[in-house]
Each structure stands twice: as structure tokens, then as C-alpha cells.
VOGU-3710 file (C-alpha; in Angstrom, 3 decimals, decimal comma):
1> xxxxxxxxxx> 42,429/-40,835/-21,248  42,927/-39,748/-24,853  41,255/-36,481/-23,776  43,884/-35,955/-21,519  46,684/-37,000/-23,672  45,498/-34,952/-26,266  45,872/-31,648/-24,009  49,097/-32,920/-22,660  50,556/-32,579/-26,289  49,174/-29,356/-26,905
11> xxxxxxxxxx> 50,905/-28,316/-24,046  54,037/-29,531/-25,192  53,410/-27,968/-28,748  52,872/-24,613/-27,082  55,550/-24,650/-24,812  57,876/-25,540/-27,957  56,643/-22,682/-29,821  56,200/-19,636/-27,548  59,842/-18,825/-27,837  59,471/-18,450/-31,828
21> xxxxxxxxxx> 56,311/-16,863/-32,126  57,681/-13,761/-29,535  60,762/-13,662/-31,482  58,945/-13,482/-34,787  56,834/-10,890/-33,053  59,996/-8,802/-32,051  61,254/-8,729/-35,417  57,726/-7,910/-37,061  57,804/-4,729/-34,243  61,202/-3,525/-35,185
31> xxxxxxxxxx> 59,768/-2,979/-38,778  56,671/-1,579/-38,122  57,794/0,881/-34,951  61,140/1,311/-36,989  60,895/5,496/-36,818  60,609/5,379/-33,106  63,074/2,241/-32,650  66,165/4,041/-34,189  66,321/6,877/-31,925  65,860/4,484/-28,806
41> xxxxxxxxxx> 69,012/2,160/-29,926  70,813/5,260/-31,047  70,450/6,593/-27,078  71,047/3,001/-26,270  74,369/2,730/-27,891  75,200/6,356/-26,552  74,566/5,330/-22,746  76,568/2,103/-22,990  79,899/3,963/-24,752  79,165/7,119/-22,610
51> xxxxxxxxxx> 78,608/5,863/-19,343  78,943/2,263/-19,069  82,359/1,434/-21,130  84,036/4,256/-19,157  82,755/3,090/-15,560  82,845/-0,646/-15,870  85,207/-1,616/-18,408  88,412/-0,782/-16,349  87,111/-2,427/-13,420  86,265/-5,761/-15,236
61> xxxxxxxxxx> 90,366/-5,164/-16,723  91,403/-4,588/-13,167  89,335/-7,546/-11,561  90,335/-10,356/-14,281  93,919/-8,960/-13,710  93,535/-9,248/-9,661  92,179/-13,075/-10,600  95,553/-13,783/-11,999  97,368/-13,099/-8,779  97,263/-14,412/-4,980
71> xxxxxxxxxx> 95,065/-11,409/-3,687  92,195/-14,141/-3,458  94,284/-16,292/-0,941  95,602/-12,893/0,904  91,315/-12,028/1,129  90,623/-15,727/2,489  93,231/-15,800/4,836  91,988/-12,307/6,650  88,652/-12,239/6,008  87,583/-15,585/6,292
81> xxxxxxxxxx> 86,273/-14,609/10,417  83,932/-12,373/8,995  82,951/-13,928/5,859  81,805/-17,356/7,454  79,578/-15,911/10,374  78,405/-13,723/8,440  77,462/-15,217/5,108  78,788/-18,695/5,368  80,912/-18,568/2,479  84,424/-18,846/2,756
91> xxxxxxxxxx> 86,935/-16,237/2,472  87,525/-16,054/-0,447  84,533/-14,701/-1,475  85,255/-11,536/0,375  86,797/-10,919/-2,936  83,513/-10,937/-4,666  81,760/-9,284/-2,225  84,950/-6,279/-1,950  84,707/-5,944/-6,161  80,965/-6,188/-6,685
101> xxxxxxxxxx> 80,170/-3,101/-4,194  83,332/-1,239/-5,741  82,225/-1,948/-9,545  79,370/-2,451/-10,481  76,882/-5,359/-12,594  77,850/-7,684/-13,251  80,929/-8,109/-11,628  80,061/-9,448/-8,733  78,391/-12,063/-10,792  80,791/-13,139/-13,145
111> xxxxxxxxxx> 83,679/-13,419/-10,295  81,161/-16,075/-8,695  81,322/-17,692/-11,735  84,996/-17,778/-11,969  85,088/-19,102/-8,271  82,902/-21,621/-9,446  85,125/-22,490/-12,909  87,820/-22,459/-10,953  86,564/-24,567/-7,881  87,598/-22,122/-5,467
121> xxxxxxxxxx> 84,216/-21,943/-3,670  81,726/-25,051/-3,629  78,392/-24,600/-5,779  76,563/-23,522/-2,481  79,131/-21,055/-1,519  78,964/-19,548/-5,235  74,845/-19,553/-5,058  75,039/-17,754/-1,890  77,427/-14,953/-3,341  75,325/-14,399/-6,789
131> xxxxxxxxxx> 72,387/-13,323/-3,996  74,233/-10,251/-2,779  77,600/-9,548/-4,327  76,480/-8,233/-8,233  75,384/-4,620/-7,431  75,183/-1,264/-8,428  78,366/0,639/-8,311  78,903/3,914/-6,416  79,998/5,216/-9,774  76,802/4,496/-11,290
141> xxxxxxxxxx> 74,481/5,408/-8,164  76,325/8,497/-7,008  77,753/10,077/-9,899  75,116/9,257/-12,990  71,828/8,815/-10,437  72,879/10,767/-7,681  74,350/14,373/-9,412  73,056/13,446/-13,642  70,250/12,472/-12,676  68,654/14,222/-9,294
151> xxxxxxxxxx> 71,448/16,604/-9,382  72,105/16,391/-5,194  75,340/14,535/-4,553  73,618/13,337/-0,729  71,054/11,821/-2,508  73,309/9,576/-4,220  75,378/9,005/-1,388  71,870/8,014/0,858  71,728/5,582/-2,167  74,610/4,129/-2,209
161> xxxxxxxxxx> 74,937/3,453/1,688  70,930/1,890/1,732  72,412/-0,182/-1,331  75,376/-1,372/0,605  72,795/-2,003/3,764  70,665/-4,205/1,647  73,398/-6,075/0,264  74,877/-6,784/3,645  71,040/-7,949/4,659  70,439/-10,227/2,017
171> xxxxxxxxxx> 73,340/-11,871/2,161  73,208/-12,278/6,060  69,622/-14,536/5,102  70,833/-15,892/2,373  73,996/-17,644/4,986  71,013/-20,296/4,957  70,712/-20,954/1,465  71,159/-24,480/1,437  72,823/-24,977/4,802  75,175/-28,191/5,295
181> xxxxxxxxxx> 75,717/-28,827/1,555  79,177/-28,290/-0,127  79,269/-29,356/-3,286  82,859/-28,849/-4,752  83,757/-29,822/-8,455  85,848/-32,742/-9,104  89,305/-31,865/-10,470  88,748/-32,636/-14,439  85,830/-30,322/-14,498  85,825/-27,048/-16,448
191> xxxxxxxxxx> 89,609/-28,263/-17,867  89,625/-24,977/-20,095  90,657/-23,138/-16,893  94,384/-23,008/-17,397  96,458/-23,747/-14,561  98,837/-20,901/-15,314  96,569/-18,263/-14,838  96,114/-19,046/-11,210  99,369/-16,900/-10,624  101,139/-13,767/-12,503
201> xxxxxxxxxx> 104,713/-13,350/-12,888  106,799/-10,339/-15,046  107,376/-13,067/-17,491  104,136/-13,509/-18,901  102,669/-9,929/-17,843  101,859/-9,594/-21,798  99,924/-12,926/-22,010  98,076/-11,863/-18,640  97,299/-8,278/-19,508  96,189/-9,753/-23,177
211> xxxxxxxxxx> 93,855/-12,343/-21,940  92,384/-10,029/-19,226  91,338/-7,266/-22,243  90,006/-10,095/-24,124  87,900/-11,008/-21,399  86,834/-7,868/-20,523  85,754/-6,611/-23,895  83,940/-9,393/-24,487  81,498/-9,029/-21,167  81,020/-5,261/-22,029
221> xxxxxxxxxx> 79,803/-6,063/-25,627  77,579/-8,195/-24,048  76,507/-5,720/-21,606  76,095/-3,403/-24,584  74,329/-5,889/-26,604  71,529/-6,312/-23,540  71,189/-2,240/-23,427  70,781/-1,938/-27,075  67,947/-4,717/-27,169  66,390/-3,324/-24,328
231> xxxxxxxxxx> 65,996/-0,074/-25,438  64,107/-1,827/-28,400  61,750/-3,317/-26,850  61,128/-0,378/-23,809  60,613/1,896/-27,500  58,603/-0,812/-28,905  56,137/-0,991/-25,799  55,486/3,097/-25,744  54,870/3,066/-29,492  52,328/0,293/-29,526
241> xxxxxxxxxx> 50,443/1,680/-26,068  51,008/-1,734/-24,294  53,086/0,087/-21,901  50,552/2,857/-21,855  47,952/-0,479/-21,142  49,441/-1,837/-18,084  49,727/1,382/-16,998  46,147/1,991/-17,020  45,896/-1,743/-15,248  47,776/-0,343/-12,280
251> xxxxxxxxxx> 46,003/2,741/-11,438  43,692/0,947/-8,546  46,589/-0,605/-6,865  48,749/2,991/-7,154  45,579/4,962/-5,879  45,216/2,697/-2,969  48,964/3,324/-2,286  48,491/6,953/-2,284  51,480/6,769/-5,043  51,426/9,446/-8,176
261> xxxxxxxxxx> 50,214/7,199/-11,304  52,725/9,024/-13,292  55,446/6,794/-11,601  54,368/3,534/-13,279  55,311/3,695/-16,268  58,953/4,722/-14,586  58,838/1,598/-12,287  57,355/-0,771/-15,564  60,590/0,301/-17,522  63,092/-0,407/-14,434
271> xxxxxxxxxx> 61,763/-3,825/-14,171  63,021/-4,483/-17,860  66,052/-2,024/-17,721  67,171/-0,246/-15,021  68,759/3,060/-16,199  65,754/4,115/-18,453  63,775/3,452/-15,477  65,715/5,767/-13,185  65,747/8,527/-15,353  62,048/8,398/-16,234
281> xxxxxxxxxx> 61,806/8,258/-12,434  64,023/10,772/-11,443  62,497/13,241/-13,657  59,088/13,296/-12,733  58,436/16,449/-10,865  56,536/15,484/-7,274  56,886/17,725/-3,642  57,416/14,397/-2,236  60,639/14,059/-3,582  61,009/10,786/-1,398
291> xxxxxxxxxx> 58,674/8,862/-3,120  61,153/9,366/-6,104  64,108/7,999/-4,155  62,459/4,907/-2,585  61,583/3,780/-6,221  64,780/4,381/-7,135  66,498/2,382/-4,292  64,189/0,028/-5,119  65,191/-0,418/-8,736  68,912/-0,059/-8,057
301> xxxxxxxxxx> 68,540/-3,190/-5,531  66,831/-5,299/-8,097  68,829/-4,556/-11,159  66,353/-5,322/-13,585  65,641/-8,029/-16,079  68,041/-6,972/-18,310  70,468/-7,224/-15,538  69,362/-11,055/-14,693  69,401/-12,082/-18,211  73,034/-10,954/-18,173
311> xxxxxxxxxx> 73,949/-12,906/-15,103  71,756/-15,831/-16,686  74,416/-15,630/-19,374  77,851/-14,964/-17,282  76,864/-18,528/-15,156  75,337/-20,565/-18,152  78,864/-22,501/-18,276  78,551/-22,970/-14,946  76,114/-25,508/-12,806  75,272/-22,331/-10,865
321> xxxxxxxxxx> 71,085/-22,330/-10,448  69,422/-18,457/-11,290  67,055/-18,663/-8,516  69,409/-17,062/-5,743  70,155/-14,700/-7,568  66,779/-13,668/-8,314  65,568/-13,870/-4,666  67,973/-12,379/-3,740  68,066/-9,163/-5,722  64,123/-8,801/-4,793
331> xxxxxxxxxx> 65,051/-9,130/-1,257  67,905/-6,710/-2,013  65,683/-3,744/-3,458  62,999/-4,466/-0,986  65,673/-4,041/2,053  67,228/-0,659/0,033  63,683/1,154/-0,323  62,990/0,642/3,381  66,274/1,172/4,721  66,177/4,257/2,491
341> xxxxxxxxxx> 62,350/5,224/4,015  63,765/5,088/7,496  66,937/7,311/6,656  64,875/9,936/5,338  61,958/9,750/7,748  64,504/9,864/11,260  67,381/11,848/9,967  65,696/15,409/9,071  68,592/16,877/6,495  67,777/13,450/4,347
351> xxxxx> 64,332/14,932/4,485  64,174/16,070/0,201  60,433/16,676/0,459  59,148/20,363/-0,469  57,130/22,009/2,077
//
């Protein structure tokens, strides 16, 4: 009995200190691989003002603005026939749905969170949109993956339509997420949502426009924030070789698969972030240029960690559980790679591989 006691608090002890030993780690690596860190932040802070600021940060204006008027009712009232056999949400959260395929992560996300905040959908309802409505923009996958990055504009445009197949698949499974509950909030809850912002008027278009900026800049520093940190530690994994390590791990699996081995370091970095892992993807030089694009589907489905961590954030005021989401976006990039497979395999002039 003591035996067992004894391991019980060891467990505890090591569960307690995990957390501080890999952040004391981080910070030891940040020193040591300093020469190779400060160029990888330095690109870091170049894609987020570059690319990011400019694609998402008028959307996230233009969505917090939209929040402030009745579009949400206008969305329920017509859409609520094809949101609720569909998706079994409400319709309501056509608006999430509409924004997070038009914008971009995390959108989608944090205007579940909002719903929730606000008590506009029930927790279930919200759950069921954070599985399918924060996505990749057609910004993102058609201009900077599609024509930056493999430099065909149908390539991004397959992307984007597999993405928007997947999405539209996941969420039709996720309709069952737990079926028959509908847990709404009770009226004091989340009292910091002001009851004047539920509709605009010319009167306090200022105060609206003001709050809405605020808002906004405050999820794309965070945004910026995850890039930035991310890029540390993808630079701190090359310079030590641990990346290189895993790599090396992987090879049976990859040779088994038939799959290049030079992809997995590409596919290792997408997992943590996804736009380093596109463009190591995207430039690795292969005849079967579809192996390429199935990755990449793959990876713009999932999102990456850095991607969940930021959700994880956006609903952290919220009783909105993580584990939908997470499902969901594996589900998501698992539907986009085959959806994209079959496009390319039945429809010959999607067929990129060289002869």
C-alpha cells in the first residue's frame, strides 16, 4: 500500500513539474541556438505583417462589425432549413460557417465563441461549429499556397474546393456530436457582454467601429505571437537534429508507403505550424507532383498545433470543450487529402504529375 502511494505521488510531482522543466528547456534553447533562432523569428515576424495582417485583419474588423448588427438573425431566419438537417445547429451558425470559409483561422473559431458568450447557440451547437467552421481561407490557400507557393492558380483552386468538401463532411458527422443535449447559458452568465452591442445604430458608429479594432488587433497579435514562437521552436528542432531524429524514425513507415522521405520533415513542421510546413512541402522537387498536394490538403485541413493552441485560447473564457475541435480538424484534413486524391486521379487536367 505505501508502495503504491509512494508512486502515486511521484506521479503527481511529475505531472506538476513537466510544464516548468520544458519551459526552462525552451529558454535554455533560445540561448544556445540563438544564431539560428533570430533569423527564424525575423521570417516569422515578416510572414505574420506580410501575409497574415493584410489577409485576416480586415476580415476579423469586418466580422466583429457584422456581430454588432442583425445579419445573425437575417442568417437564422433563411438558413436555418439547411443548417439543422444538415449540421444540427441552428441558423445562426450559418454565420460562422459563411465567415470561417470566407476568412480564414481563426475566425470561424472565435465567432463560436462569441455565439457561445453571447448565448446565441447552446454549448452543443457551439462544439459542433468549432469542428468545421475555423478554416483556411481562399486567400491563404489560393493566393499564398496556390500561385506563392506552387505557382499554378488550379492548384489552389483544387485546394480550396477539397477544403470546402471536407468542411462540409465533417460537419455533416459531427450533426451527432452529442445528439439531444442543449445546453444554453443562464441569463447572468458572461455579464461583460454588453447588451448594446447586440445592435448598431449611426449614433454610436464611433464606439462600434472603436471596439471592433480593439478586438481585432488584439486576436492578430495573438496570432502573431503563436507564429513568432513557433518559428522558435521549428528553428530550435533543425539546429539541435531532433527534427533531423524523428525523421530518421519515420523512414520504415514512409518506405512502406512508397512516399519520398524528403517529405517528412515538411509534414513534421505542418503538424506544429502550418505555413512553414507548406512551403517546405511545396518546394520539394518530385514528378509526382500529387503527392505534394495531398500533403498539403492534408495540412491545410488540420491547421496545425499552432492553430489549436490558438483556438484553445479564443474559447478559454468560454465552457466550450477542445476535443471537437480537434477531431474534427483530423477528420477535416483526412476528408481534404482524399477528396483531393480522387479529383486528381478521375479528372485528367487536375492530373500535375510529370510524365
Amino acid at each position: 500500500m505505501t508502495a503504491k502511494s509512494n508512486i502515486n505521488i511521484y506521479v503527481v510531482k511529475l505531472k506538476r513539474n513537466i510544464l516548468p522543466f520544458i519551459f526552462l528547456c525552451f529558454t535554455f534553447c533560445l540561448l544556445i541556438f540563438s544564431k539560428s533562432n533570430l533569423p527564424a523569428v525575423k521570417a516569422g515576424l515578416a510572414l505574420w505583417a506580410n501575409s497574415v495582417i493584410p489577409s485576416l485583419f480586415p476580415f476579423f474588423v469586418a466580422t466583429e462589425l457584422l456581430m454588432h448588427t442583425n445579419i445573425i438573425n437575417i442568417f437564422g431566419k433563411f438558413l436555418n432549413k439547411l443548417m439543422k438537417p444538415l449540421f444540427n445547429v441552428r441558423g445562426e451558425g450559418s454565420f460562422a460557417f459563411v465567415m470561417g470559409i470566407i476568412s480564414g483561422y481563426p475566425v470561424g473559431a472565435k465567432i463560436a465563441s462569441t455565439f457561445r458568450q453571447n448565448n446565441i447557440c447552446s454549448k452543443e451547437e457551439c462544439e459542433r461549429l468549432l469542428s468545421f467552421t475555423n478554416n483556411s481561407g481562399p486567400l491563404f490557400i489560393i493566393g499564398t499556397v496556390g500561385i506563392l507557393m506552387f505557382r499554378n492558380t488550379t492548384i489552389g483552386l483544387l485546394l480550396f474546393i477539397t477544403h470546402i468538401l471536407a468542411c462540409i463532411s465533417t460537419g455533416f458527422i459531427f450533426r451527432y456530436w452529442k445528439k439531444g443535449k442543449n445546453t444554453m447559458l443562464e441569463t447572468s452568465k458572461y455579464s461583460n457582454i454588453k447588451e448594446s452591442k447586440k445592435t448598431a445604430s449611426i449614433s454610436n458608429l464611433g464606439e462600434i467601429l472603436a471596439e471592433s479594432i480593439t478586438s481585432s488587433t488584439s486576436t492578430i497579435l495573438l496570432i502573431g505571437g503563436f507564429i513568432v514562437i513557433f518559428s522558435s521552436i521549428i528553428s530550435i528542432l533543425k539546429a539541435s537534429g531532433l527534427l533531423n531524429n524523428i525523421s530518421y524514425s519515420l523512414y520504415p513507415i514512409f518506405n512502406f508507403l512508397n512516399i519520398d522521405t524528403s517529405f517528412i520533415q515538411g509534414i513534421l513542421t505542418g503538424i506544429l505550424e502550418i505555413t512553414n510546413g507548406i512551403q517546405t512541402i511545396s518546394s520539394i522537387a518530385c514528378k509526382k507532383l500529387s503527392i505534394n498536394i495531398v500533403l498539403t490538403a492534408f495540412l491545410l485541413g488540420f491547421g496545425g498545433i499552432s492553430v489549436l493552441l490558438q483556438v484553445w485560447s479564443i474559447i478559454a473564457k468560454t465552457d466550450l470543450s477542445i476535443k471537437p475541435y480537434l477531431f474534427g480538424k483530423l477528420l477535416h484534413g483526412l476528408f481534404a487529402a482524399f477528396y483531393t486524391y480522387l479529383f486528381m486521379n478521375f479528372i485528367p487536367f487536375l492530373n500535375f504529375d510529370l510524365q
